[in-house]
N, C-alpha and C positions, 0 to 999 in steps of 0.2 A: 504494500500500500504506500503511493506516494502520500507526503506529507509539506503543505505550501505553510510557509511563515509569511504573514504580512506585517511589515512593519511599516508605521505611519512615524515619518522624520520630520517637524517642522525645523525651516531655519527661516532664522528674521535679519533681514536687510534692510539696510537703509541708504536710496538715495536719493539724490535731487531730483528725479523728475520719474515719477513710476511710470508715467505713459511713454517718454522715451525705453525706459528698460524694456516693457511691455513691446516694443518693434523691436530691438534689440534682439529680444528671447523669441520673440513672430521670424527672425532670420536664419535662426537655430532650429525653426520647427519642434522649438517643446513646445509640449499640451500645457493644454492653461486649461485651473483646472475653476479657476474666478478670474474675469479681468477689471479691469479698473473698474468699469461702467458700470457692473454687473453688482446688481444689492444698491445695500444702503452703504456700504464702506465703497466710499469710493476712491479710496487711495491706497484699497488692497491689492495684491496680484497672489494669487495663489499657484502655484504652478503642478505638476506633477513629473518626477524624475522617477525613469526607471532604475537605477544604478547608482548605488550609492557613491562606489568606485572611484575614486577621484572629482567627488564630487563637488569641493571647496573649488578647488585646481579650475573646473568647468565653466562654475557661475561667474567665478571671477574674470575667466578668461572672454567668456560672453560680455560682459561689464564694460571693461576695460578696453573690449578693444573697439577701437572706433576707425 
């Protein structure tokens, strides 16, 4: 019998313009899992990442690079 673990990771960021990040991360093709607009919090982004794996290393690199 296989057996799946899920595990839910929040990490919290912070930067100057969520809806730039928001295109930023729309170039990368992550899933959004809330976007800005979305609800009442409108200067959330939720996202969903398959792979935890270097996963600092990723967001960052998305971020940053311009």
């Amino acid at each position: 019998m296989e057996t799946k673990i899920l595990v839910a990771l929040v990490i919290g960021i912070s930067v100057p313009d969520v809806y730039a990040a928001s295109e930023r991360f729309e170039k990368y093709d992550v899933e959004f899992i809330k976007r800005p607009d979305d609800g009442s919090m409108k200067v959330l982004l939720l996202l969903k990442i398959q792979m935890a794996i270097g996963l600092r290393e990723g967001i960052a690199e998305i971020i940053h690079s311009q």
